[in-house]
C-alpha positions as CSV (number, residue, x, y, z in Angstrom):
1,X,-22.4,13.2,16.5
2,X,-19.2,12.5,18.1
3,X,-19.7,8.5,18.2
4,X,-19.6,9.1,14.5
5,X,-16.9,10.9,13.7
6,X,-15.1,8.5,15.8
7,X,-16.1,5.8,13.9
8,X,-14.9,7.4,11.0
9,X,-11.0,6.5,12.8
10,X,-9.9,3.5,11.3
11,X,-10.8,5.2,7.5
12,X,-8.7,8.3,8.3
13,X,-6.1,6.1,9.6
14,X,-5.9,3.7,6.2
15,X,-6.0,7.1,4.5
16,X,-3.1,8.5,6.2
17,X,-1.1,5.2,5.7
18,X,-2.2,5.3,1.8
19,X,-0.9,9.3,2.3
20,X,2.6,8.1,3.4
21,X,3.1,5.9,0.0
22,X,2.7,9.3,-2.0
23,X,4.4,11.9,0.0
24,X,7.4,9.2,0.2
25,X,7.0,8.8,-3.7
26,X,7.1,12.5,-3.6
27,X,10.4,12.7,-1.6
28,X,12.2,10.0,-4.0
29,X,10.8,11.6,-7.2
30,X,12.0,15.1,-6.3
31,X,15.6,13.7,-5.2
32,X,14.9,15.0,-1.2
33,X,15.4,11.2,0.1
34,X,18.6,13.2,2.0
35,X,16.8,16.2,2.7
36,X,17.5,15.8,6.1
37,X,20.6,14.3,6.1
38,X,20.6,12.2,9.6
39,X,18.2,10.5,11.7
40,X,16.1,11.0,13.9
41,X,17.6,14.8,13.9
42,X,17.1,16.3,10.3
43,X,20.2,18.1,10.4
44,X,22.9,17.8,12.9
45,X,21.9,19.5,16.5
46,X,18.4,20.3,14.8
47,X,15.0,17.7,14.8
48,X,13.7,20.8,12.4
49,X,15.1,22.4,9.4
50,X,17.9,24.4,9.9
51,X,19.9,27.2,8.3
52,X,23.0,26.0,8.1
53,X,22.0,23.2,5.8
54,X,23.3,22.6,2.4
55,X,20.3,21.0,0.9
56,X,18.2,23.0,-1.0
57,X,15.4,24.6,0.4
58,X,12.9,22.5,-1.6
59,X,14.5,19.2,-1.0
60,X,14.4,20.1,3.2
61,X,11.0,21.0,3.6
62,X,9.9,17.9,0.9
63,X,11.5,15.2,3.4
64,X,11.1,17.0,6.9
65,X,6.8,17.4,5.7
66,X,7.3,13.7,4.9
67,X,8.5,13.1,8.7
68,X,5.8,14.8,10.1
69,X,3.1,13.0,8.8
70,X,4.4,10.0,11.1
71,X,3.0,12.1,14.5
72,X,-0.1,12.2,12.1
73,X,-0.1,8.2,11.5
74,X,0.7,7.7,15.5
75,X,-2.2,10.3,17.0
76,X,-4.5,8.2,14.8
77,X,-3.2,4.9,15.2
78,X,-3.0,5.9,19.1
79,X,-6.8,7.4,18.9
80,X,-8.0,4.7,16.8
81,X,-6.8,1.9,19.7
82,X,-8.2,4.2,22.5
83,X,-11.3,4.0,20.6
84,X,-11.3,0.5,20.0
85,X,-11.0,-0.5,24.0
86,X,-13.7,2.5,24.9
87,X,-16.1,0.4,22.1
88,X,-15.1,-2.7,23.9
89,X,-14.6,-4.2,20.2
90,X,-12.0,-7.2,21.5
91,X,-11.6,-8.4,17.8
92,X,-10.3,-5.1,16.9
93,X,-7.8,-4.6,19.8
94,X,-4.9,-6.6,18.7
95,X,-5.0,-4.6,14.9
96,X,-5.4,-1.5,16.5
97,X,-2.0,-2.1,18.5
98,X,-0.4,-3.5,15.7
99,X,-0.9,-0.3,13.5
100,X,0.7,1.9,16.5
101,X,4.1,-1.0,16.5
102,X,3.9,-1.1,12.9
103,X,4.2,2.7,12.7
104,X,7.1,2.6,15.0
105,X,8.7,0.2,13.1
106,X,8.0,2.1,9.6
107,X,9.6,5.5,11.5
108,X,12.7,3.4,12.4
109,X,13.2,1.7,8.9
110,X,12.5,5.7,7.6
111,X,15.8,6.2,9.5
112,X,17.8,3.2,8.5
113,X,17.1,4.3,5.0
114,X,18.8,7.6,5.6
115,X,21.5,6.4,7.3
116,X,21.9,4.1,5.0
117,X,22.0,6.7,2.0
118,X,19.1,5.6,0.3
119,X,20.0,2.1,-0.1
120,X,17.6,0.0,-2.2
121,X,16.6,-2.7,0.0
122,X,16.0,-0.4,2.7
123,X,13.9,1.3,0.6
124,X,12.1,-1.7,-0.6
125,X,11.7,-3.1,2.8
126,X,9.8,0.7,3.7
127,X,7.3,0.4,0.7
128,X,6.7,-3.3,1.9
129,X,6.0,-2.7,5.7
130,X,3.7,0.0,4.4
131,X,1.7,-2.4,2.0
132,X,1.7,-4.4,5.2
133,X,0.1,-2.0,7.4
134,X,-2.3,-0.9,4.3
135,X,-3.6,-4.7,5.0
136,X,-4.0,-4.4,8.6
137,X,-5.9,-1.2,8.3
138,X,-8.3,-2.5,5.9
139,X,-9.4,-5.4,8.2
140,X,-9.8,-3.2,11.1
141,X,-11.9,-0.8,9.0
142,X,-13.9,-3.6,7.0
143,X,-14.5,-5.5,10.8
144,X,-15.6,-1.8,12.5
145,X,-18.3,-1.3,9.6
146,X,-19.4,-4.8,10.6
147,X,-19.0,-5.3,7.2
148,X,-21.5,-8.4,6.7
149,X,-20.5,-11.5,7.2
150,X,-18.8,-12.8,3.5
151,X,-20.8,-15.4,1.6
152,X,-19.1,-18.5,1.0
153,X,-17.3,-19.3,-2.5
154,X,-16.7,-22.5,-4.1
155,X,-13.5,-24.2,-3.4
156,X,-11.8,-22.6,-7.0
157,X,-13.0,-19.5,-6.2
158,X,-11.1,-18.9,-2.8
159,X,-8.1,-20.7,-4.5
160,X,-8.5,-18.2,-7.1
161,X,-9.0,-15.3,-4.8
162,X,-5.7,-16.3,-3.0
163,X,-3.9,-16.5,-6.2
164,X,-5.3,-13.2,-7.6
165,X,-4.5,-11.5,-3.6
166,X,-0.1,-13.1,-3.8
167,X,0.4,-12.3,-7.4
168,X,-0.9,-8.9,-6.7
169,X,1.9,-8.7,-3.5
170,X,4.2,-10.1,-6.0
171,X,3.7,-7.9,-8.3
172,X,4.3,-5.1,-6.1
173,X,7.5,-7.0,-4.7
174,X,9.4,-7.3,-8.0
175,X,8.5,-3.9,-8.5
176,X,10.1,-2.6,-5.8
177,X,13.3,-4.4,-7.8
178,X,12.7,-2.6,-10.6
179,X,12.4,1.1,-8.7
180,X,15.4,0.0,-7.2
181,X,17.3,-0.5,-10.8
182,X,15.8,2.6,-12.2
183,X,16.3,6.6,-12.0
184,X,14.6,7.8,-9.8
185,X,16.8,6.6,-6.5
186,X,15.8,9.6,-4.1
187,X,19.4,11.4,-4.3
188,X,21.8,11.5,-7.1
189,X,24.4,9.8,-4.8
190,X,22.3,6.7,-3.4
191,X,22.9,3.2,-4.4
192,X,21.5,1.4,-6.8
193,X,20.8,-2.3,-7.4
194,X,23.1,-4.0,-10.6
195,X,19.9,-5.6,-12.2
196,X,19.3,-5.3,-16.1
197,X,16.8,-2.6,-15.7
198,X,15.1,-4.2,-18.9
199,X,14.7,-7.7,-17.2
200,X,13.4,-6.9,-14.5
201,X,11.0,-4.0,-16.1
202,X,9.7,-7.1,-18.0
203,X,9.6,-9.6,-15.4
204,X,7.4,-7.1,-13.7
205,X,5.1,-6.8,-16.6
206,X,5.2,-10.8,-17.2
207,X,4.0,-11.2,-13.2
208,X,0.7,-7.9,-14.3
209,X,0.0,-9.9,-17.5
210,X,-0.4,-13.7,-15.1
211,X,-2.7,-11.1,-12.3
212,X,-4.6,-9.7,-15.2
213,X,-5.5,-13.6,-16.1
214,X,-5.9,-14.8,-12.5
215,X,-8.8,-11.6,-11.9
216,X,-10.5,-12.4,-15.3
217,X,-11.1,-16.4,-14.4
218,X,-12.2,-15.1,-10.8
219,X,-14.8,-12.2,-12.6
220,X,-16.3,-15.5,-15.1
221,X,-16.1,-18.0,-12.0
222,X,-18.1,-15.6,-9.4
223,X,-20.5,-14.9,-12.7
224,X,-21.1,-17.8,-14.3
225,X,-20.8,-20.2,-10.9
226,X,-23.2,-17.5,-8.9
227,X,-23.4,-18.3,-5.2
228,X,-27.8,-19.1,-4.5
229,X,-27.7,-18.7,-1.1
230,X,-26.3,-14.6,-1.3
231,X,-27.3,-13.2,-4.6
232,X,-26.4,-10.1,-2.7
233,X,-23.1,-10.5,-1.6
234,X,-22.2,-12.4,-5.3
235,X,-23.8,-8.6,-6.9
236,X,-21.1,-7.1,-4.2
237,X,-18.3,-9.1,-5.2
238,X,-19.0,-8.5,-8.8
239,X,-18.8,-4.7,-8.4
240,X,-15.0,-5.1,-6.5
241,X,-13.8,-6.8,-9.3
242,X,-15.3,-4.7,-11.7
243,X,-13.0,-1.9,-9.9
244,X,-10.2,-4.2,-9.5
245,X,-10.1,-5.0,-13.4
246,X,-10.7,-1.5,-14.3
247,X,-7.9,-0.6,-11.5
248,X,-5.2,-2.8,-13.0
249,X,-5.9,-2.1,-16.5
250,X,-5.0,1.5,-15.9
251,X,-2.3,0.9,-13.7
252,X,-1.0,-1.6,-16.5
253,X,-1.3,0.8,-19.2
254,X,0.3,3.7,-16.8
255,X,3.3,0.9,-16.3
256,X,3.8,0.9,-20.3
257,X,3.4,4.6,-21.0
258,X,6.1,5.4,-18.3
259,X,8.4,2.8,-19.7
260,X,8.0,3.9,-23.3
261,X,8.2,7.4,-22.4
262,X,11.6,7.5,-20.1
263,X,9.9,7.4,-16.6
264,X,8.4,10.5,-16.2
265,X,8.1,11.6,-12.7
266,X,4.8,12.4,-13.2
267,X,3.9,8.7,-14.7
268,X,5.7,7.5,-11.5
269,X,3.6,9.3,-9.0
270,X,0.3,8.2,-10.7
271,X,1.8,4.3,-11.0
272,X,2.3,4.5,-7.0
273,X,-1.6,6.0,-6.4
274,X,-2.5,3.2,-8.9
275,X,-0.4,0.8,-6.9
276,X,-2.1,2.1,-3.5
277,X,-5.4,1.4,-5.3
278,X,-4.9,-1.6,-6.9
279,X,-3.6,-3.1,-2.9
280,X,-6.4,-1.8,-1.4
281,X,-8.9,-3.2,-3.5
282,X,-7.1,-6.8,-3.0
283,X,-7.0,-6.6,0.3
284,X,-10.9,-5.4,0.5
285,X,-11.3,-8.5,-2.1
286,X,-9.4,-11.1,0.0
287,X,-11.4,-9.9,3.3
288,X,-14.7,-10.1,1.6
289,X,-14.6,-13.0,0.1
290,X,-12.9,-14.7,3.1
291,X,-14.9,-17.5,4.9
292,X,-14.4,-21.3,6.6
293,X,-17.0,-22.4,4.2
294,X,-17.4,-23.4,0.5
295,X,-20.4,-23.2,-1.4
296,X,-21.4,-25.0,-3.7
297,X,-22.0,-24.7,-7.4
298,X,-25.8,-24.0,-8.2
């Protein structure tokens, strides 16, 4: 019973990085990115809350809960290495320590952020090393399922799988830009970039429209090319990129609606769980399909 819970480690530990995308969405939708105004204290003399903040109440509590859920990210990352090098799983040891570094690294950029006063790059570069360590997590937890081995593509299909796995990073990249030229900044007082917020909004949308292309070749390639030798594992990729159409489409159509409609916070928090989605299902793509060996057309 406990072997399996503990296997359950690197899931809860790509859940809690997916976790720290929303509740930092939370803190830059609600304005509580200076919450607790200073680094690594939350107020000057205090790690915690204190009274003799300015800040409103909300705004505190909003960033500080934030805060915390790093100790969440490093007992898991930390268990999730311990359990790793009890296992004796050697090709998971060098992701498991990477999580725990890259968590340390995310908590320091949390603080340059602050100290910084919100400044868009440093937020950008926080989003990013969490998309980064939303990668890393889904290879340990796909290689701790022993998930099997993936069948081999044709050469256009892992061309197209790379293309459809960096447009979807780019994507996500520019629209960090765009965040950063928008509203909602975190804090009425924090920087923001000197883009035209139009330009770039559509820039973004050109980049979805050229992913939206790139996944709808791969879907007709990996169905009307099927691999012979894994009729299996071609039904499996079918079904992710099922999800991963059906994933983008949404998040597409949220992207639209919250432009049209003034940015709703509420838009904005759904587009970054639809952006934690759509990641995670092109990192699961790029993983599964990923293989020394091309097959070839039947």
């Amino acid at each position: 019973m406990l072997k399996n819970r503990l296997n359950r480690l690197p899931a809860l530990l790509l859940g809690a990085q997916i976790a720290l995308i929303i509740t930092g969405g939370a803190v830059r939708l609600t304005k509580s990115g200076l919450g607790c105004p200073t680094w690594p204290e939350c107020a000057k003399g205090s790690y915690t809350p204190s009274e003799d903040q300015v800040e409103p109440l909300i705004n505190i509590w909003i960033e500080f809960i934030n805060r915390m859920l790093t100790f969440i990210l490093v007992a898991l990352a930390i268990a999730t290495f311990g359990w790793v090098l009890k296992s004796g799983r050697k090709n998971l040891r060098l992701l498991s320590f990477l999580q725990i570094f890259g968590i340390f690294g995310q908590a320091v950029l949390g603080g340059i952020t602050v100290l910084t006063k919100l400044n868009p790059a440093a937020v950008a570069s926080h989003l990013l090393l969490s998309i980064a360590l939303i990668y890393g997590a889904v290879v340990l937890n796909e290689r701790s399922r022993d998930y099997p081995k993936a069948a081999p593509l044709t050469y256009a299909g892992v061309l197209l799988v790379r293309v459809v796995f960096s447009l979807t990073l780019l994507v996500i990249s520019v629209g960090t830009v765009v965040t950063g030229s928008g509203p909602h900044a975190g804090d009425r007082t924090a920087p923001r970039y000197n883009f035209d917020l139009r330009m770039v909004t559509w820039l973004h949308a050109d980049l979805v429209i050229a992913l939206c292309g790139a996944i709808f070749a791969l879907y007709l390639l990996l169905k009307l090319a099927p691999i012979s030798s894994s009729p299996e594992a071609r039904d499996n990729h079918l079904k992710l990129m099922r999800t991963f159409i059906f994933l983008v489409l949404i998040q597409g159509g949220i992207g639209y609606l919250q432009y049209f409609t003034g940015v709703p916070i509420i838009l904005v928090g759904l587009h970054l769980l639809g952006l934690s989605l759509v990641w995670l299902t092109a990192c699961k793509l790029l993983i599964r399909t990923s293989s020394k060996r091309h097959a070839k057309l039947s």
